[in-house]
PDB file of N, CA, C and O in Angstrom:
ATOM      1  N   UNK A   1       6.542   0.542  11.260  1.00  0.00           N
ATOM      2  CA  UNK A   1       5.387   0.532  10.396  1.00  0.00           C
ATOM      3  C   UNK A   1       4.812  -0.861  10.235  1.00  0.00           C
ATOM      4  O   UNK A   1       3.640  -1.181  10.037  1.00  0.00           O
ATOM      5  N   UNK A   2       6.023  -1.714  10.380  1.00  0.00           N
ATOM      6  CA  UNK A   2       5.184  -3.014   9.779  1.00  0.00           C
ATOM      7  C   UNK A   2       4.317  -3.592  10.998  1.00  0.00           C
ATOM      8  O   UNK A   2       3.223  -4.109  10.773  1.00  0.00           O
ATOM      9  N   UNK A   3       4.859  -3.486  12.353  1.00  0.00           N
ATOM     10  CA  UNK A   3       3.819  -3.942  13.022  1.00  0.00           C
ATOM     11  C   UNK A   3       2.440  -2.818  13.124  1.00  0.00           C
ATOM     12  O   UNK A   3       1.350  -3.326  13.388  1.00  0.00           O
ATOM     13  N   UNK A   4       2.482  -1.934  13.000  1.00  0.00           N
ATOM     14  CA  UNK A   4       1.086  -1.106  13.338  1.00  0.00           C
ATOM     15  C   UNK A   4       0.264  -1.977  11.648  1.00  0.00           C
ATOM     16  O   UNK A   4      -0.619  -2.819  11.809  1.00  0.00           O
ATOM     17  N   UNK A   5       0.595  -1.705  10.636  1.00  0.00           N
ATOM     18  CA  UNK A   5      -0.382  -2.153   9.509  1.00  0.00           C
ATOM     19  C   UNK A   5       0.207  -3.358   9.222  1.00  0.00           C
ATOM     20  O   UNK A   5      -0.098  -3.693   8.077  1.00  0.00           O
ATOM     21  N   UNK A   6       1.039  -4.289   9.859  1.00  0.00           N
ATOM     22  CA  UNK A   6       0.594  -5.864   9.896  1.00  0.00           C
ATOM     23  C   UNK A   6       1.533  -6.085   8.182  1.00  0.00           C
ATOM     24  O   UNK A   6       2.665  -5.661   7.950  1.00  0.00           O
ATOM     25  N   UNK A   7       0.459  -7.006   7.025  1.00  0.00           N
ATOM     26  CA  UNK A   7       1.353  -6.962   5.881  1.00  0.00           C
ATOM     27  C   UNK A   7       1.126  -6.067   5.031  1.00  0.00           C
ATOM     28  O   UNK A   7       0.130  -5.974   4.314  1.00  0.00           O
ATOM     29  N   UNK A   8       2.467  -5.048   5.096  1.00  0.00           N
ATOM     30  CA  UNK A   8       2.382  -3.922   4.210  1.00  0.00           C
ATOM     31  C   UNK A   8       3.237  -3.840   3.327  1.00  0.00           C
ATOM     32  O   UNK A   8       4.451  -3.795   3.526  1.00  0.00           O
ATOM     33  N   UNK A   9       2.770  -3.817   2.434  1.00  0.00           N
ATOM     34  CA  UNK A   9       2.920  -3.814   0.613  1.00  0.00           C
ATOM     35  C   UNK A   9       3.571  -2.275  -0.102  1.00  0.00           C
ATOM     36  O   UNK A   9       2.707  -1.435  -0.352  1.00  0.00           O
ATOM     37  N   UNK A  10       4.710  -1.979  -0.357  1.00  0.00           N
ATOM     38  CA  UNK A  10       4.934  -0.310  -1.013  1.00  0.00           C
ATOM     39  C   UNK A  10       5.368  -0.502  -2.136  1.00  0.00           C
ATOM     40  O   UNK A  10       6.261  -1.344  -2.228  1.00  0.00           O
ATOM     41  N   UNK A  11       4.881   0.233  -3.449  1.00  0.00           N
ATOM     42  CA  UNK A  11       5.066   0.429  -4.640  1.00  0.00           C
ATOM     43  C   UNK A  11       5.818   1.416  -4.758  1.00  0.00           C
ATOM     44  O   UNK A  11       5.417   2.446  -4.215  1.00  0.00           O
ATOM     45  N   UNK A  12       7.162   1.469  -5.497  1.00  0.00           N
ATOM     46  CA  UNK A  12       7.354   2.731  -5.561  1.00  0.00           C
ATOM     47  C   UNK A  12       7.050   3.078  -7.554  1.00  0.00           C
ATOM     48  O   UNK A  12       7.439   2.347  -8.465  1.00  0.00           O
ATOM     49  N   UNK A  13       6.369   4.212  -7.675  1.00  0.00           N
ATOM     50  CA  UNK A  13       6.370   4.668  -8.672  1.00  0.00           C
ATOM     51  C   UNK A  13       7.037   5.528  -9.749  1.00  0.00           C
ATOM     52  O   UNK A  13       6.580   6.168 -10.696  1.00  0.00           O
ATOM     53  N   UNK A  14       8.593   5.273  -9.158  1.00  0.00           N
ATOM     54  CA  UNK A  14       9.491   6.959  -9.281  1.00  0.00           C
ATOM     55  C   UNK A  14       9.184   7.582  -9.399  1.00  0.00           C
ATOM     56  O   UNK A  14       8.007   7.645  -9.754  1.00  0.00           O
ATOM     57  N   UNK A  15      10.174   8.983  -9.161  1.00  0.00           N
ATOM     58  CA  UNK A  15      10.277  10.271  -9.024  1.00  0.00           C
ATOM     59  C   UNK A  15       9.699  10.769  -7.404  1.00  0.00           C
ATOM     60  O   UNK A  15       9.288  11.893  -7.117  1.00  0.00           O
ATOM     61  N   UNK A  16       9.804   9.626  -6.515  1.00  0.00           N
ATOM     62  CA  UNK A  16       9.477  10.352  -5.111  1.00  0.00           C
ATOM     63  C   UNK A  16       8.642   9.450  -5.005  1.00  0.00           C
ATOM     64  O   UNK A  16       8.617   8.869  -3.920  1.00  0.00           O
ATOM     65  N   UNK A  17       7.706   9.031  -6.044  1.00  0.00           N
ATOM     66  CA  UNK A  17       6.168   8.633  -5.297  1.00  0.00           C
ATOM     67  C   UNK A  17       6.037   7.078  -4.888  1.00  0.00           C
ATOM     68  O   UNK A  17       6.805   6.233  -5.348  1.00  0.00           O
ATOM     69  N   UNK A  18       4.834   6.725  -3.844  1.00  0.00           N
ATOM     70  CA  UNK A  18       5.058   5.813  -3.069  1.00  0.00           C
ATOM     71  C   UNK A  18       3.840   5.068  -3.219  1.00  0.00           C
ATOM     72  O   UNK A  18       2.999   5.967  -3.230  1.00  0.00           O
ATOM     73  N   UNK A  19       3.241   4.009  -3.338  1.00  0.00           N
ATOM     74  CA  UNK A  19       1.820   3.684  -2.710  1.00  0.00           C
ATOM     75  C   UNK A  19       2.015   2.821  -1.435  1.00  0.00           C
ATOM     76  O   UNK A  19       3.073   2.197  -1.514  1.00  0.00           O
ATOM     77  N   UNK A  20       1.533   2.653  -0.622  1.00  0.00           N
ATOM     78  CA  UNK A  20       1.119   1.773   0.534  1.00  0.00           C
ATOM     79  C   UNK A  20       0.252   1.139   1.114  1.00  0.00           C
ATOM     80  O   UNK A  20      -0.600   1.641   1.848  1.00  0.00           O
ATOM     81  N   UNK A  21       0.360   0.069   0.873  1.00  0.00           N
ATOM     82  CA  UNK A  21      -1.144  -0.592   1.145  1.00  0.00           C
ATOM     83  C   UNK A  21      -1.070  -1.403   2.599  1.00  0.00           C
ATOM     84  O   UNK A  21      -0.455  -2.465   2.703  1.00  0.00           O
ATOM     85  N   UNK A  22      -1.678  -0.859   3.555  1.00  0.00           N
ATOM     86  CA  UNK A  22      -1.175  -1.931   5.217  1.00  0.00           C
ATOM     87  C   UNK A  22      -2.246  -3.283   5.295  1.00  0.00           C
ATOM     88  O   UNK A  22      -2.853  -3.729   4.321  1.00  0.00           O
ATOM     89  N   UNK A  23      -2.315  -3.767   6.562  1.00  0.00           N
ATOM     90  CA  UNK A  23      -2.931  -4.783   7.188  1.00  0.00           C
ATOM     91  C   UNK A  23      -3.524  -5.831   5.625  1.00  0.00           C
ATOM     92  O   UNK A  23      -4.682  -5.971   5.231  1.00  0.00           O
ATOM     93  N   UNK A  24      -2.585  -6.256   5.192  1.00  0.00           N
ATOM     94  CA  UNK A  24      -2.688  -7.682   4.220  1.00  0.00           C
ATOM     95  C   UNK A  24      -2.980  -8.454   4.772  1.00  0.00           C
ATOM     96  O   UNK A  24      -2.502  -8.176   5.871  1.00  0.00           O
ATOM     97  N   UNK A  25      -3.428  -9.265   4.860  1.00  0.00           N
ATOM     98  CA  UNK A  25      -3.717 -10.967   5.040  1.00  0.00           C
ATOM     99  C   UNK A  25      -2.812 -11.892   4.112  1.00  0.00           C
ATOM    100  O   UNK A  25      -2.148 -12.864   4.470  1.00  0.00           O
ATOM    101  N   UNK A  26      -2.948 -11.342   2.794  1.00  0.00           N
ATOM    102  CA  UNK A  26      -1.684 -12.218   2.108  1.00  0.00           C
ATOM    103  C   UNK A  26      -0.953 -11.594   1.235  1.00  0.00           C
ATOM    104  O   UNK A  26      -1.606 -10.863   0.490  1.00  0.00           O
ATOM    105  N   UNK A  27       0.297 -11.622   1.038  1.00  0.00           N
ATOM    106  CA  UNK A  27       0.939 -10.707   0.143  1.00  0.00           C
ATOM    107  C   UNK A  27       1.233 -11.272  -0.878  1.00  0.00           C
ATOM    108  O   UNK A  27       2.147 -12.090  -0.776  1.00  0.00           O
ATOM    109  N   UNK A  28       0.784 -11.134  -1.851  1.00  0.00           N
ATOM    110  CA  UNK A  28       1.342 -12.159  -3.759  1.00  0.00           C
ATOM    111  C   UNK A  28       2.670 -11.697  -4.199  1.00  0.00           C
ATOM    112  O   UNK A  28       3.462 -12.462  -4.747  1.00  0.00           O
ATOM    113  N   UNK A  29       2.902 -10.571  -3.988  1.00  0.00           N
ATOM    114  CA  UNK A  29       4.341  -9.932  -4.821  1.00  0.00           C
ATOM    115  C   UNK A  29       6.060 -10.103  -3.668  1.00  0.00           C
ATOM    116  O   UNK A  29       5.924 -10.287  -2.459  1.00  0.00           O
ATOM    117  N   UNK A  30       7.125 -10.030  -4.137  1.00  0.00           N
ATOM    118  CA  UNK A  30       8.043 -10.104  -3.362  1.00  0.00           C
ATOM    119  C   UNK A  30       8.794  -8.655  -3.723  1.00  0.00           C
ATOM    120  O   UNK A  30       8.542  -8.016  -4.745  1.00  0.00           O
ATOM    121  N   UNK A  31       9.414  -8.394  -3.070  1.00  0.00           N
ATOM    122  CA  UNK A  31      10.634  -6.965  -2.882  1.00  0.00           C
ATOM    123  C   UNK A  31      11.506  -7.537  -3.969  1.00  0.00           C
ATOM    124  O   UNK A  31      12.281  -8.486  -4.094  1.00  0.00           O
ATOM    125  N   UNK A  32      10.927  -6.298  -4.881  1.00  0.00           N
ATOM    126  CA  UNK A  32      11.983  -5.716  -5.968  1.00  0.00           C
ATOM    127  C   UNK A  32      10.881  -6.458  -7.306  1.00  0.00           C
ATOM    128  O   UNK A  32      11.363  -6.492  -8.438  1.00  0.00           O
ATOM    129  N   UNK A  33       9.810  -6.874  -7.146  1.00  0.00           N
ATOM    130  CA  UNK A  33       9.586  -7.558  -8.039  1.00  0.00           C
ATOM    131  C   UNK A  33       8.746  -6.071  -8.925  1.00  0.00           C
ATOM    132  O   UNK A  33       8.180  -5.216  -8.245  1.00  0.00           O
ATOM    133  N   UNK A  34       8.781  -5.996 -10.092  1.00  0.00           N
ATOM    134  CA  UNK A  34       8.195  -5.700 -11.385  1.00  0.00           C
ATOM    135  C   UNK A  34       6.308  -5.447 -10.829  1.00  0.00           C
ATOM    136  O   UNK A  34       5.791  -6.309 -10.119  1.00  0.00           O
ATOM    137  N   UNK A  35       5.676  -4.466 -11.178  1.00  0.00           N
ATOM    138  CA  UNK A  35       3.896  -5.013 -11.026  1.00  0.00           C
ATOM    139  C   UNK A  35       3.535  -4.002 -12.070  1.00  0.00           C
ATOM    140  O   UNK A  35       4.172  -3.004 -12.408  1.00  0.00           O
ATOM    141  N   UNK A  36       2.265  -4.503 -12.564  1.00  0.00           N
ATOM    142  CA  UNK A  36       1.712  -4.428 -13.411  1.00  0.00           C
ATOM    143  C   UNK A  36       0.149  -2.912 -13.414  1.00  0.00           C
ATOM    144  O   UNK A  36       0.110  -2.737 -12.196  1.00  0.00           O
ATOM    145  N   UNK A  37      -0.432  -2.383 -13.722  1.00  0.00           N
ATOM    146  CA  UNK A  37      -1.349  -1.865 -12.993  1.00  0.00           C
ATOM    147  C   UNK A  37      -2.607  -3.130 -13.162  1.00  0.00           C
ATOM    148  O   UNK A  37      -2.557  -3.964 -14.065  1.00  0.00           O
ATOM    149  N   UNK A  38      -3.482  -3.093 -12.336  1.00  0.00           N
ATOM    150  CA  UNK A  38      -4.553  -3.988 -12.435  1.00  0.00           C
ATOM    151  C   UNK A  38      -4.142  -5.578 -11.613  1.00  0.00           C
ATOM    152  O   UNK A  38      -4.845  -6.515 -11.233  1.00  0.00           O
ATOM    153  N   UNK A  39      -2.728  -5.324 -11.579  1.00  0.00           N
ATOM    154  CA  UNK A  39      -2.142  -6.858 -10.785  1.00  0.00           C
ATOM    155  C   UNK A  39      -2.598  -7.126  -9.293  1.00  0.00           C
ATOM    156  O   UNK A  39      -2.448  -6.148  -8.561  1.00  0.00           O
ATOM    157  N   UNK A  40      -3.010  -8.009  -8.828  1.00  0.00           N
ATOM    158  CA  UNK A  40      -3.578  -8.261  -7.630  1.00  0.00           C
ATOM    159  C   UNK A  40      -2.368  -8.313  -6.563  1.00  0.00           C
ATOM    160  O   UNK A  40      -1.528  -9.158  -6.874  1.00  0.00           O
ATOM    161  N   UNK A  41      -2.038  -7.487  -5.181  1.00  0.00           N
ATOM    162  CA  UNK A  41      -0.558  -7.531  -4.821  1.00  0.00           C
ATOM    163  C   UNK A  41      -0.699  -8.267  -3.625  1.00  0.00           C
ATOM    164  O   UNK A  41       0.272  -8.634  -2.963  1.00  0.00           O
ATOM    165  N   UNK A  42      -2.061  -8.531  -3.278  1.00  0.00           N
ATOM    166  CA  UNK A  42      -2.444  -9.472  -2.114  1.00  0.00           C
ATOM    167  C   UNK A  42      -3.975  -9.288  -1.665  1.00  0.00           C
ATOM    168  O   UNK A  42      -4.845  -8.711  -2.317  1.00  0.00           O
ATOM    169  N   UNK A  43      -4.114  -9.890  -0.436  1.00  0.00           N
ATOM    170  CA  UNK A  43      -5.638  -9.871   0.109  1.00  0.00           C
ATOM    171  C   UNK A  43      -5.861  -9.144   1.930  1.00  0.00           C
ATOM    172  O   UNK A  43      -5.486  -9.526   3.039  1.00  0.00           O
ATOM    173  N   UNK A  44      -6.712  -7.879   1.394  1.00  0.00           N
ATOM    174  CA  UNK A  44      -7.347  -7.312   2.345  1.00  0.00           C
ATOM    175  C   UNK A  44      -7.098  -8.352   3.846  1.00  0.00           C
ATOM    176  O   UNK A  44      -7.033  -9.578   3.766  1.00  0.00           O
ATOM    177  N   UNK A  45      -6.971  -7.521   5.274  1.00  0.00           N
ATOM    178  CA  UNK A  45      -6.890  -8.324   6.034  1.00  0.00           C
ATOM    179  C   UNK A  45      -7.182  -7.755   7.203  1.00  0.00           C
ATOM    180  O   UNK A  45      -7.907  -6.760   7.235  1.00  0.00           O
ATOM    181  N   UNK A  46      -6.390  -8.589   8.910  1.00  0.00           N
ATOM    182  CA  UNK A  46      -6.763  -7.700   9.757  1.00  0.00           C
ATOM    183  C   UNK A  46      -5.111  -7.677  10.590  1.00  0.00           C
ATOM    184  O   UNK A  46      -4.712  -7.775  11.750  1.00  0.00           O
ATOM    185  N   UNK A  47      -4.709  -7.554   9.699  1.00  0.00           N
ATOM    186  CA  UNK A  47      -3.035  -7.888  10.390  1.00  0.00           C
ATOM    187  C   UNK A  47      -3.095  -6.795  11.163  1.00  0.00           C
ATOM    188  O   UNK A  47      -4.072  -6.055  11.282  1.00  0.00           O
ATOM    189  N   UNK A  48      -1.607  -6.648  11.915  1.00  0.00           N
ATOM    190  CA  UNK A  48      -0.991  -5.403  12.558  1.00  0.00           C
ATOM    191  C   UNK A  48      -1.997  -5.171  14.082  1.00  0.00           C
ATOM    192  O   UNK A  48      -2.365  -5.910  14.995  1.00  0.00           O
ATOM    193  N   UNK A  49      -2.204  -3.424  13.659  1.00  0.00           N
ATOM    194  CA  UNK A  49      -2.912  -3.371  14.719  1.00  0.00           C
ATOM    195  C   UNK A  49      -4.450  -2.813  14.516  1.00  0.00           C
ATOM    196  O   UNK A  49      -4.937  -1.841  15.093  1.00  0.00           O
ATOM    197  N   UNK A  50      -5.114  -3.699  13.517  1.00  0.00           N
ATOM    198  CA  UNK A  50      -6.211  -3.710  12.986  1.00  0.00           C
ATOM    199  C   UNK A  50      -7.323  -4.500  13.790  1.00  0.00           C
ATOM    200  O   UNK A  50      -7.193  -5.636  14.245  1.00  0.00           O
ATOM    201  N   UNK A  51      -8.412  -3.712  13.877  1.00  0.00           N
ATOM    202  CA  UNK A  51      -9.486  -4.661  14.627  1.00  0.00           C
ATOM    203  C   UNK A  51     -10.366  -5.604  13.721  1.00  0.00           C
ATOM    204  O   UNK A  51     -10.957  -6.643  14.015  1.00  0.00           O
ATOM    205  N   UNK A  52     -10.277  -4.964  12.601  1.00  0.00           N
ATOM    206  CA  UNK A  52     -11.075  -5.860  11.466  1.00  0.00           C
ATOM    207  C   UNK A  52     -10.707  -5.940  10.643  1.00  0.00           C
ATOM    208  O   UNK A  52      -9.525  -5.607  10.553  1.00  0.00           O
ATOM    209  N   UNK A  53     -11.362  -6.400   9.492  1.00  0.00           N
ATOM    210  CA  UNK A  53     -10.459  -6.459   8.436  1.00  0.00           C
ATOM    211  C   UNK A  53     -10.442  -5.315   7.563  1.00  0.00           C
ATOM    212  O   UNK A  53     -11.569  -5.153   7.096  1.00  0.00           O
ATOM    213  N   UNK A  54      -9.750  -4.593   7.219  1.00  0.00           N
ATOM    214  CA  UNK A  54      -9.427  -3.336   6.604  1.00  0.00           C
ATOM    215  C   UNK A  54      -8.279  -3.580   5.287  1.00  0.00           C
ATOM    216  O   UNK A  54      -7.608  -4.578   5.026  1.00  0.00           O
ATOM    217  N   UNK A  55      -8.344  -2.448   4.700  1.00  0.00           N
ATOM    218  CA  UNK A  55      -7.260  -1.894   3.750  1.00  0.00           C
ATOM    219  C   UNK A  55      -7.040  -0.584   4.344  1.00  0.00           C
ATOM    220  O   UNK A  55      -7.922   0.168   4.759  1.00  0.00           O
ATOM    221  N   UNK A  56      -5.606  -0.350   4.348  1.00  0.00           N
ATOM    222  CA  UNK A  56      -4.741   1.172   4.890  1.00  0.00           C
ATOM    223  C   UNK A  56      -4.072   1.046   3.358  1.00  0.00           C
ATOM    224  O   UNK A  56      -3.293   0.208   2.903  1.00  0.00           O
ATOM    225  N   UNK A  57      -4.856   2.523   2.596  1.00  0.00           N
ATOM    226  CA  UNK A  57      -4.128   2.793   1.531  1.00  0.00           C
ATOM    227  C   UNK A  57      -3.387   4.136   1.846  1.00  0.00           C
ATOM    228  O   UNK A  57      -4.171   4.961   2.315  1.00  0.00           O
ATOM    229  N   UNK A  58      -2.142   4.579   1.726  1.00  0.00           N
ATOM    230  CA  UNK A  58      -1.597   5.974   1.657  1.00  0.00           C
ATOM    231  C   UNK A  58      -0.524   6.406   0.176  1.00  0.00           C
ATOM    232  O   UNK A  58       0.093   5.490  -0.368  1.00  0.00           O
ATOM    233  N   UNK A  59      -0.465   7.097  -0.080  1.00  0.00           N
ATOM    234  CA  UNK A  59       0.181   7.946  -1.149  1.00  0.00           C
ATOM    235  C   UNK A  59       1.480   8.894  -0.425  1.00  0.00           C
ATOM    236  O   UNK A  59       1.286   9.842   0.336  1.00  0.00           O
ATOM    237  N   UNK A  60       2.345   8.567  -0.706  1.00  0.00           N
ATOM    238  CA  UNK A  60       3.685   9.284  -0.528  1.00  0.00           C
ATOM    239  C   UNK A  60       4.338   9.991  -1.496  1.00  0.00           C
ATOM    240  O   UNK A  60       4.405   9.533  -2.637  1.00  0.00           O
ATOM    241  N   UNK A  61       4.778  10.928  -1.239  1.00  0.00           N
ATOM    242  CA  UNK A  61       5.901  11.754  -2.254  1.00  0.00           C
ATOM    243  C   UNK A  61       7.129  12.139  -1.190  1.00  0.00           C
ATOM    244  O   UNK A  61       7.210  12.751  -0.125  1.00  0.00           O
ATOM    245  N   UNK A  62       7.911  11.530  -1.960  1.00  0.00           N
ATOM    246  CA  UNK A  62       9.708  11.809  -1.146  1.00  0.00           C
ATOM    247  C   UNK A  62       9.380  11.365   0.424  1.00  0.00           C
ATOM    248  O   UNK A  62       9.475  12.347   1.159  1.00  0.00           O
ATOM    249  N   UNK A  63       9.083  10.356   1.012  1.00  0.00           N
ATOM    250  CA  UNK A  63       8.832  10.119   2.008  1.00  0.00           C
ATOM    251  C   UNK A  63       7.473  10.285   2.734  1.00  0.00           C
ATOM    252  O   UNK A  63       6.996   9.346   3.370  1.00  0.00           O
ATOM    253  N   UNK A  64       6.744  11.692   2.619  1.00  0.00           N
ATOM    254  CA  UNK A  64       5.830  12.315   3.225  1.00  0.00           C
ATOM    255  C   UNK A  64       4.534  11.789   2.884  1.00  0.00           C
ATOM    256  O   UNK A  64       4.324  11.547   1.695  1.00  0.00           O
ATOM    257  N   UNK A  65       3.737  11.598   3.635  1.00  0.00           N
ATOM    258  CA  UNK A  65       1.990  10.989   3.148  1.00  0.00           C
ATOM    259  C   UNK A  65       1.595  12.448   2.814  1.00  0.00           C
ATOM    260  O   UNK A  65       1.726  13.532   3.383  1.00  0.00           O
ATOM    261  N   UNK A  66       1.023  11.987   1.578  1.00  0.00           N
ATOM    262  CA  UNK A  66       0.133  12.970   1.342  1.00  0.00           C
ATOM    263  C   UNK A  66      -1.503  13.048   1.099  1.00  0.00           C
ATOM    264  O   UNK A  66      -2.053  11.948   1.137  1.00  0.00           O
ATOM    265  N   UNK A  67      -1.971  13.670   0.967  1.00  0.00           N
ATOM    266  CA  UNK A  67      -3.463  13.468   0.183  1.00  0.00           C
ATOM    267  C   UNK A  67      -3.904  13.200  -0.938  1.00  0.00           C
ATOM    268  O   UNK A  67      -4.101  14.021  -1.834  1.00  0.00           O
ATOM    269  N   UNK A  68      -4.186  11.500  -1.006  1.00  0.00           N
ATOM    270  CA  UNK A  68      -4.207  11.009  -2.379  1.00  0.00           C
ATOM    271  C   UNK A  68      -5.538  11.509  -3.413  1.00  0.00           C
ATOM    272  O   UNK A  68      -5.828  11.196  -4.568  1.00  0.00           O
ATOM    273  N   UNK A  69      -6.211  12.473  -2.368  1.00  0.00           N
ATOM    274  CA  UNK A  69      -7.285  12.683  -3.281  1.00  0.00           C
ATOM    275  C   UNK A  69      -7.360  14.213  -4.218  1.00  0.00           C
ATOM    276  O   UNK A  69      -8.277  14.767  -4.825  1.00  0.00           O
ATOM    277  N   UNK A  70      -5.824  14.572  -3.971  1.00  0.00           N
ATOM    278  CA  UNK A  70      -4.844  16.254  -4.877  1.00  0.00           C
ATOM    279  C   UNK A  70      -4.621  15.269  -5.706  1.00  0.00           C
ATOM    280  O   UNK A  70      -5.404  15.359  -6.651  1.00  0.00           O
ATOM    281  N   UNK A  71      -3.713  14.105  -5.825  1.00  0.00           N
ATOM    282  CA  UNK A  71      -2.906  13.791  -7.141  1.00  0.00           C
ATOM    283  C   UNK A  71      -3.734  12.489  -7.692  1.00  0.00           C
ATOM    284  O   UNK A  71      -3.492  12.158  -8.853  1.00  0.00           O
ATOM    285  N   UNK A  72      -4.625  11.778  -7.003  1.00  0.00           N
ATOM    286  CA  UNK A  72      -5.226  10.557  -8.274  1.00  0.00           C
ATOM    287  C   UNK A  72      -6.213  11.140  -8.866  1.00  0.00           C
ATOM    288  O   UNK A  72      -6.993  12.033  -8.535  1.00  0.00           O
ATOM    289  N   UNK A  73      -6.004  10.212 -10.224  1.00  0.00           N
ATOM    290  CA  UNK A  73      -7.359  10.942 -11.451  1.00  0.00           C
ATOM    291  C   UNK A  73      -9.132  10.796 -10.523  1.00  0.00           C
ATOM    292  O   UNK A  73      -9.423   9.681 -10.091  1.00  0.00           O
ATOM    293  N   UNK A  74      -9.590  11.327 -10.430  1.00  0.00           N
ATOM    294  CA  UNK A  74     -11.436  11.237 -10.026  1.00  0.00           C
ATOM    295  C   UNK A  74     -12.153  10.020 -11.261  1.00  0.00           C
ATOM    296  O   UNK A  74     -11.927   9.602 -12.396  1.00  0.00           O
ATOM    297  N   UNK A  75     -12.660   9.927 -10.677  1.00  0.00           N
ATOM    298  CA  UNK A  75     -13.756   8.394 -11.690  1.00  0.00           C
ATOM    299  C   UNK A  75     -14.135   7.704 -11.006  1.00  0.00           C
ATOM    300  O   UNK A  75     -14.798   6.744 -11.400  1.00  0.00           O
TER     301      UNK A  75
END
């Protein structure tokens, strides 16, 4: 995974759930550290195997990607 999306960032939220954010340019947070909601966890990039600069966001439960647009609030 880490080479296809370059610097990738995973939150875990317990109870299964996951966030993932790929192709960083810079990562602010370290493994195992504490985050906040609203905390900045790094900067958009074109790492991995990205042609431009992008964000790869995915949503996991118990391993599996799912469709983050069933379980996040709409707004």
């Amino acid at each position: 995974e880490v080479a296809i999306y370059g610097g990738l960032i995973l939150v875990s939220h317990g109870g299964g759930w996951v966030s993932a954010y790929g192709h960083a340019e810079r990562i602010d947070v370290t493994r195992g550290q504490a985050v906040k909601a609203g905390q900045v966890l790094g900067a958009a990039g074109q790492s991995g195997f990205a042609e431009t600069p992008k964000l790869h966001f995915e949503l996991r439960k118990d391993r599996k990607p799912v469709d983050p647009l069933l379980y996040l609030p709409r707004g």
